[in-house]
C-alpha positions in Angstrom: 17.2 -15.0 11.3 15.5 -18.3 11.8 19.3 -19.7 12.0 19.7 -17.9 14.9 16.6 -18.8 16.6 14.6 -15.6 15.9 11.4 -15.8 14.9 9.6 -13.1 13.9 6.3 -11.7 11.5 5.9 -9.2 9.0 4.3 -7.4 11.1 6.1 -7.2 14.4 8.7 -6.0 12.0 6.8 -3.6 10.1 5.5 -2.5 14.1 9.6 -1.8 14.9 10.1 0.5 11.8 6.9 2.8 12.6 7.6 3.1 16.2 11.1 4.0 15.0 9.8 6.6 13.0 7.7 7.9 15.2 10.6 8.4 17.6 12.8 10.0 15.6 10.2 12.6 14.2 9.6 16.1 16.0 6.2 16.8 17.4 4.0 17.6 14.1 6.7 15.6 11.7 4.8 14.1 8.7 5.5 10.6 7.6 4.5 9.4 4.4 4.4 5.6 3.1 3.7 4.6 -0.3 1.4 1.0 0.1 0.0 -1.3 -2.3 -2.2 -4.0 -1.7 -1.8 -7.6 -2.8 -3.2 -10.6 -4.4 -3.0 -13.6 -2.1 -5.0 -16.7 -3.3 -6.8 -14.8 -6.1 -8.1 -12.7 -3.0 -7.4 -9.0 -3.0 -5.5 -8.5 -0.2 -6.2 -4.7 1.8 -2.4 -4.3 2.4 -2.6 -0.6 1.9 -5.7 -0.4 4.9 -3.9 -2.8 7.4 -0.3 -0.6 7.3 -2.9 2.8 8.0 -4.1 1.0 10.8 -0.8 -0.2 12.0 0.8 3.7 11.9 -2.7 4.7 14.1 -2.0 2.2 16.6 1.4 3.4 17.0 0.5 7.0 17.7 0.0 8.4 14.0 -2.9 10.6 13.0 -4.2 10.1 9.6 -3.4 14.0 7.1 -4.6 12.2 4.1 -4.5 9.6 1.8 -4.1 9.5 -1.8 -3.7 7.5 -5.0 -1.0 7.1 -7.1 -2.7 5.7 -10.6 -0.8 2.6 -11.9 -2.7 3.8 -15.9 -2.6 6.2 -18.0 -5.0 7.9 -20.0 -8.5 6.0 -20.6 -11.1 6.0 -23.5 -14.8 5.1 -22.9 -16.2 2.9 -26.0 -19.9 3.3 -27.1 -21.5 1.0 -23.8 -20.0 3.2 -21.6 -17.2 0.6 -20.8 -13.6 2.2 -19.7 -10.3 0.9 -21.2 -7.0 1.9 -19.5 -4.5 2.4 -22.4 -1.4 2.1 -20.7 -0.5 -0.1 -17.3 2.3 0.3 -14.9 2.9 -2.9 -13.5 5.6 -5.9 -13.8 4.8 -8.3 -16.1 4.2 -11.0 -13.8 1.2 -8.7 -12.6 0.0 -8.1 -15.7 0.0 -12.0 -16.5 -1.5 -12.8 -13.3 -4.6 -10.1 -14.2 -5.1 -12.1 -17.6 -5.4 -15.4 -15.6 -8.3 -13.9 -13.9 -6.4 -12.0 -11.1 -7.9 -8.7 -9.5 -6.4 -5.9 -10.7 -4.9 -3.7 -9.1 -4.2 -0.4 -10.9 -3.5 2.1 -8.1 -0.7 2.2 -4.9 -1.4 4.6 -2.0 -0.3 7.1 -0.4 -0.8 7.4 3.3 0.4 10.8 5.0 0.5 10.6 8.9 1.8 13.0 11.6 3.0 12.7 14.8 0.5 14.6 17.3 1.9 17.8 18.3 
């Protein structure tokens, strides 16, 4: 794109494909987007929070939210600390977390209508 002189940010783009949703949907049509937030600088990054706001703004009203667990199954030793025994995530995630990284153990699920 930059070749052809066209600049343009993630989220102008990201704007253009909920706007287009919203379009196509019927009065009352559900959208749902499946979000995960991001490590940027060893900074937790609320990418999940930003793309809600970003579906308000363009007319959505929040149904609900949920979240899709990354683990599976847990045991709690004697101090009461929680150990995940198996983690979905790529390895480069899973390297990143043993470097000191925030983890990140869950994606989101963000249901959204378009107002009747």
């Amino acid at each position: 794109l930059q070749d052809m002189g066209i600049t343009e940010t993630f989220w102008a783009a990201a704007r253009d494909i909920v706007l287009q949703c919203y379009q196509i949907l019927k009065p009352g049509g559900v959208a749902v987007w499946v979000c995960k937030d991001f490590v940027r600088n060893k900074q937790r990054i609320s990418f999940s929070d930003d793309w809600l706001k970003l579906c308000l703004a363009c007319g959505f009203v929040p149904l609900c939210r949920h979240r899709a667990m990354l683990t599976k199954g847990s045991k709690t030793n004697m101090m009461g600390e929680t150990k995940e025994r198996t983690k979905y995530s790529s390895f480069f995630r899973k390297l990143a977390e043993r470097k000191g990284s925030p983890r990140i153990d869950h994606e989101d699920v963000i249901c959204v209508r378009k107002p009747e």
